[in-house]
C-alpha positions in Angstrom: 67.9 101.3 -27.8 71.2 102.8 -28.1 73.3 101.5 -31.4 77.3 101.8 -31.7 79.5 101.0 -34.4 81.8 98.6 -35.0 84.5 97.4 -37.1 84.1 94.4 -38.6 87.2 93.0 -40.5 87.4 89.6 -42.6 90.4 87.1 -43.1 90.3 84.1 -45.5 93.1 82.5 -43.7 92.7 81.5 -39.7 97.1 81.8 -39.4 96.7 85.7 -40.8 93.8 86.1 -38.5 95.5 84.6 -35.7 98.5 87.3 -36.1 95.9 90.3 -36.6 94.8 89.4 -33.1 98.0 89.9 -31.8 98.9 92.6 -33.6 95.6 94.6 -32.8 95.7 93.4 -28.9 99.4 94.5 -29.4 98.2 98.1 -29.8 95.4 97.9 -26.9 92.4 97.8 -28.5 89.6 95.3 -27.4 88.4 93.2 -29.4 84.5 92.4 -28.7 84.3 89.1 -31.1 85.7 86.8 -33.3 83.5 84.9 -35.6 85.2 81.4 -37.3 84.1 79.0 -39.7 85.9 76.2 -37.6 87.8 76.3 -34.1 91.5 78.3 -34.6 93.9 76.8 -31.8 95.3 79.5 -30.0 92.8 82.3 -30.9 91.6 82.2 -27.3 94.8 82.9 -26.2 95.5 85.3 -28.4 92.5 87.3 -27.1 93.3 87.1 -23.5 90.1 85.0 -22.7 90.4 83.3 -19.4 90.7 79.4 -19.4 87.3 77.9 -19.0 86.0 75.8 -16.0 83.9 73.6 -18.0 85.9 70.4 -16.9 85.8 71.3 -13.4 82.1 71.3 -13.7 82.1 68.1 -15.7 84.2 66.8 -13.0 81.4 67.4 -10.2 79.0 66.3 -12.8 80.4 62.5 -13.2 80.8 62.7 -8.8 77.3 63.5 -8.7 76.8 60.5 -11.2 78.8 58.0 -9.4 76.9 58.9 -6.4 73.2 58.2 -7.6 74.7 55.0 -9.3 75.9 54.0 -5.9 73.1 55.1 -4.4 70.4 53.6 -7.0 72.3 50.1 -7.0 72.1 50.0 -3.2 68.5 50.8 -2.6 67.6 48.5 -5.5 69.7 45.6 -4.9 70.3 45.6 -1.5 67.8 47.4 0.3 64.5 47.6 -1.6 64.5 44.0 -3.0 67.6 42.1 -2.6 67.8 39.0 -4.7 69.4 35.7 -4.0 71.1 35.0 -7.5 72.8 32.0 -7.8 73.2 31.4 -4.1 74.6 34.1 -3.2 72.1 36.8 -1.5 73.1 40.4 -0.9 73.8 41.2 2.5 76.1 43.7 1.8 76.8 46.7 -1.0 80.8 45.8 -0.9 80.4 42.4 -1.4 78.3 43.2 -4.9 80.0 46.4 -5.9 82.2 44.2 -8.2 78.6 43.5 -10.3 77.7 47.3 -10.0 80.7 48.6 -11.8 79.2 49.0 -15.3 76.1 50.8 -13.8 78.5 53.1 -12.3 80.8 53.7 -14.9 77.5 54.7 -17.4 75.7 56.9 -14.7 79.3 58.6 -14.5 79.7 59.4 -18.4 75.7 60.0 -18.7 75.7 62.6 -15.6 78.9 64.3 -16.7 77.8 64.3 -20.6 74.0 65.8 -20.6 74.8 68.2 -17.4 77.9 69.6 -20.2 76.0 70.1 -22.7 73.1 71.6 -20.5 75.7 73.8 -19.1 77.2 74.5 -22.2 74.3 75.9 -23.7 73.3 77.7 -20.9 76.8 79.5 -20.5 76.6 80.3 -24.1 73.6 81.5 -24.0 72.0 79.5 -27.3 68.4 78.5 -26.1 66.1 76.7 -27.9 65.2 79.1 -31.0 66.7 81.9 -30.3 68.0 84.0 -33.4 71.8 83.9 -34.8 73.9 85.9 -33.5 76.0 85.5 -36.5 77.0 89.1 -38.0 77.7 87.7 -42.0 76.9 84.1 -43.4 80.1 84.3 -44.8 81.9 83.0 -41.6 80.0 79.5 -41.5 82.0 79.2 -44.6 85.1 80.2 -45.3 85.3 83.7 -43.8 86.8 84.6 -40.2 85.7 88.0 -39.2 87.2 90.3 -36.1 84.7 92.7 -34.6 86.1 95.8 -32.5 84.3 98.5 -31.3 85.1 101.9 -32.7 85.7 104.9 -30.7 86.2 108.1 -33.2 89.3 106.0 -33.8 88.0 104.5 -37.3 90.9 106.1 -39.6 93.9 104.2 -37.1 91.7 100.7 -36.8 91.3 100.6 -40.9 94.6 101.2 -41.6 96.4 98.9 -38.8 93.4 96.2 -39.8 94.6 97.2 -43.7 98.0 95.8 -43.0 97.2 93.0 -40.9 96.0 91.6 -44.2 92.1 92.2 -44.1 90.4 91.7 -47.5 87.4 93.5 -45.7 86.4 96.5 -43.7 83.1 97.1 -43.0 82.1 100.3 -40.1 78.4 98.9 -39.1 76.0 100.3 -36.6 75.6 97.5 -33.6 71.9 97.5 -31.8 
């Protein structure tokens, strides 16, 4: 397996981070990660991520959960074994839907909540397991750390990382 290096600089602060970002996008270098402590709003931004989908898919999750609740309450209570409660038998799935609205409002939120996180995961790519990807403990903590790939450019990235404020430069070998 072929190794490269990389750059990896640290920030104790997520605001001097958040304006080394700019500055090193500024200059056209990509930057390959950013490891936080904590979420930084803006960071994403910053690096020119695209916006993710995740709520459209949460959207077509909840549809598909309305749907089997509508589904489910009809075959149940209408077709499978309808019930005469209280005098009043169920003929028809409109005439009940008033009494269904909890079981659809709770398949909704359960559909569209498990399928996210399932989705979630499985975007990310954090399976059951698997091994941190984490590059220093440090940045569960109080560490943020900028990782950008160096291409016999090491001199210009230490010294434009130097004055973004970085308290640490480390050139590592990637696998």
């Amino acid at each position: 397996m072929e190794s490269s290096k990389v750059i990896h600089a640290f920030y104790t602060d997520d605001e001097i981070l958040l304006d080394a970002v700019k500055a090193v996008k500024a200059k056209h270098h990509h930057i390959e990660e950013v490891f936080c402590p904590f979420p930084v709003h803006g960071l994403d931004k910053a690096m020119g991520l695209a916006p993710t989908r995740l709520a459209i898919t949460a959207f077509f999750y909840g549809i598909t959960g309305l749907s089997v609740a509508i589904w489910l309450t009809n075959y149940i209570m209408i077709d499978d074994w309808p019930q005469d409660i209280g005098g009043k038998p169920n003929f028809t799935w409109f005439a009940n839907m008033p009494a269904f609205v909890p079981i659809m409002f709770e398949l909704t939120v359960f559909f569209a909540a498990h399928l996210m996180v399932i989705t979630f995961y499985m975007r990310s790519r954090i399976w059951p397991f698997k091994e941190a990807e984490n590059p220093d403990p440090r940045t569960t903590d109080d560490h943020f750390l900028m990782e950008i790939p160096v291409q016999n450019n090491e001199a210009e990235l230490t010294e434009l990382l130097t004055n973004t404020g970085a308290v640490e430069i480390n050139i590592v070998d990637k696998h």
